[in-house]
Every structure is written in structure tokens, then in C-alpha cells.
C-alpha positions as CSV (number, residue, x, y, z in Angstrom):
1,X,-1.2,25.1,36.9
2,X,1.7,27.7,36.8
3,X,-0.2,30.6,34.2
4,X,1.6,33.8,33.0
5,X,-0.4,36.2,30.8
6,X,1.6,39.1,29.7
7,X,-0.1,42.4,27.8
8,X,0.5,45.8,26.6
9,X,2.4,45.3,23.8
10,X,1.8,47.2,20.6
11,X,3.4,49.7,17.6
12,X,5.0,53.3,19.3
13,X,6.6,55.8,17.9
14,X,10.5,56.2,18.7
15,X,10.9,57.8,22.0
16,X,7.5,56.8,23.4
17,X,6.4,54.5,26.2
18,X,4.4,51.3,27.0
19,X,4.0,49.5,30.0
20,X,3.8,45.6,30.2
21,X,1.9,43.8,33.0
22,X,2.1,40.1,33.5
23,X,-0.2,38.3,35.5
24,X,0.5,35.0,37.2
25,X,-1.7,32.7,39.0
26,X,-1.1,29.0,40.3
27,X,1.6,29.4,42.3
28,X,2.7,31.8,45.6
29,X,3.2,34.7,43.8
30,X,5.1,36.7,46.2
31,X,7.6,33.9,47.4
32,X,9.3,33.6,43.3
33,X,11.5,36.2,41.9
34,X,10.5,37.2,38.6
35,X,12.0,38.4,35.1
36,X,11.4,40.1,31.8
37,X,13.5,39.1,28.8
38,X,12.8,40.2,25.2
39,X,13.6,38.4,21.7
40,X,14.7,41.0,19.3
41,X,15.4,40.0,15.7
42,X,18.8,38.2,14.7
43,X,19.6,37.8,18.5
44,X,19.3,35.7,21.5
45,X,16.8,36.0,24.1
46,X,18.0,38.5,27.0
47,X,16.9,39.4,29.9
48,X,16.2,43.0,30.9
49,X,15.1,43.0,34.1
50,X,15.1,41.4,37.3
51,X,13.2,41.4,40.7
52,X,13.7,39.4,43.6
53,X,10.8,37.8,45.4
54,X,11.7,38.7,49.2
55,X,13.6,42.0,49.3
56,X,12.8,43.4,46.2
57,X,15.8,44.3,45.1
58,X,15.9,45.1,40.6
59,X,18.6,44.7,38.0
60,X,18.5,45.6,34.7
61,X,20.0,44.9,31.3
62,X,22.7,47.5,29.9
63,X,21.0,48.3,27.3
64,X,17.9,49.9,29.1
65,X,19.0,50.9,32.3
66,X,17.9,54.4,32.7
67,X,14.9,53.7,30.7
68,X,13.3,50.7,31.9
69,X,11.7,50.2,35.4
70,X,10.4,46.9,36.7
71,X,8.2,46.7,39.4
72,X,6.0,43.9,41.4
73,X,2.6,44.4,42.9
74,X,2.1,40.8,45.6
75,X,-1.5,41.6,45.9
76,X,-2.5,41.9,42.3
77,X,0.1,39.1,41.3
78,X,1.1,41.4,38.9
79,X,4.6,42.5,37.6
80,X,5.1,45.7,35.2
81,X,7.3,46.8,33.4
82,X,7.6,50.5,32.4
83,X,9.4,51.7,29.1
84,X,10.0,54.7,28.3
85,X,11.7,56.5,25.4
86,X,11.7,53.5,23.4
87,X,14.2,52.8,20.6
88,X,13.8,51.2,16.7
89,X,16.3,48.3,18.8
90,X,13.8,48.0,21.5
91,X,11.4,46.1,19.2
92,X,10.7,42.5,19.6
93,X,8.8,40.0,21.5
94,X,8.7,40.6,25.6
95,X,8.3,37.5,28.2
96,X,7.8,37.2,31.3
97,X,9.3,34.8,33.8
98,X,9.0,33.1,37.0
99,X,12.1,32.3,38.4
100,X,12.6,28.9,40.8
101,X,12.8,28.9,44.5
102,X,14.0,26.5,47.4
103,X,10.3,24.5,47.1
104,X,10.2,24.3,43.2
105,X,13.4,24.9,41.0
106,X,10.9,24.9,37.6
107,X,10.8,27.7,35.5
108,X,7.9,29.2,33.7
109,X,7.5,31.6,30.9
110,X,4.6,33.3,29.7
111,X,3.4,33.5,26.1
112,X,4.9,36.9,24.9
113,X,4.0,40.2,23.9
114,X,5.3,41.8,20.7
115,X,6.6,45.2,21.1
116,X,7.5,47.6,17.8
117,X,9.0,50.9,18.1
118,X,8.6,52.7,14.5
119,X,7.9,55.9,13.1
């Protein structure tokens, strides 16, 4: 069955980094674009970044463009994401998500990771 694992959550100071990983398994990794989206307090789940399974190409949310990087590795069935000079309004819970394709139009999301940026 479709599993995704994210990790590397944790408490940083304001202006540090982390990086997430999320490892899936039970499906053809490279053929599925994938997401991360994050839950912050008082508001609705967004998505902050976005890579597409064949060409590779990114997008990222407003608020952390500039910041964030998101990045896939098909061997490892990994994808990361790399935060840097994190804000207070960064914290929240981070998922992971596997977007559909032409074989299966499901989508699956991982468990979470909490993230909380404080001094």
C-alpha cells in the first residue's frame, strides 16, 4: 500500500533551517508529482511547494519563495525540502503529498511533521 513517512521536524530558532525528507514506497515513485503543504495555526492547509514527476519542474508558495527549496531524489524515493531562515509564521505541521497521475488519480498524504520556529 501507498506509505509516506515524513521526518525532520523539530523546535529552531528564528532565522534557522531544517530540512524535511519524505519517504514513499508502494507505488512508482518517479512517475507521481509530489507536494508539501503545511497547517499553521488559525489557517487552512497550504501548499508550499510543488514538483512535477516527469520534467521536474518546482513552484512554490508566496510566502516562502526565496526561502524554501524542494527537491526529489527517484532513486532514494525521497523528496526534501530545505528551509532556511525560518520565521515565528513558519511554524506548524508539514505533509507531504503524492499527487495523481493518468494510471491512478488517488491522492495520498503522509502523517505530518511538526515544525516550531521560536526563540
Amino acid at each position: 500500500q501507498v506509505q509516506l513517512v515524513e521526518s525532520g521536524g523539530g523546535l529552531v530558532q528564528p532565522g534557522g533551517s531544517l530540512r524535511l525528507s519524505c519517504v514513499a514506497s508502494g507505488f512508482i515513485f518517479s512517475t507521481y508529482p509530489m507536494s508539501w503543504f503545511r497547517q499553521t495555526s488559525g489557517k487552512k492547509r497550504e501548499r508550499v511547494a510543488y514538483i512535477a514527476r516527469a520534467n521536474g519542474i518546482i513552484s512554490y508558495g508566496d510566502s516562502v519563495k526565496g526561502r524554501f527549496t524542494m527537491s526529489r531524489d527517484n532513486a532514494k524515493n525521497t523528496v526534501y525540502l530545505q528551509m532556511n531562515s525560518l520565521r515565528p509564521e513558519d511554524t506548524g505541521v508539514y505533509y507531504c503529498k503524492r499527487g495523481s497521475n493518468s494510471i491512478d488519480p488517488r491522492e495520498y498524504w503522509g502523517q505530518g511533521t511538526q515544525v516550531t520556529v521560536s526563540s
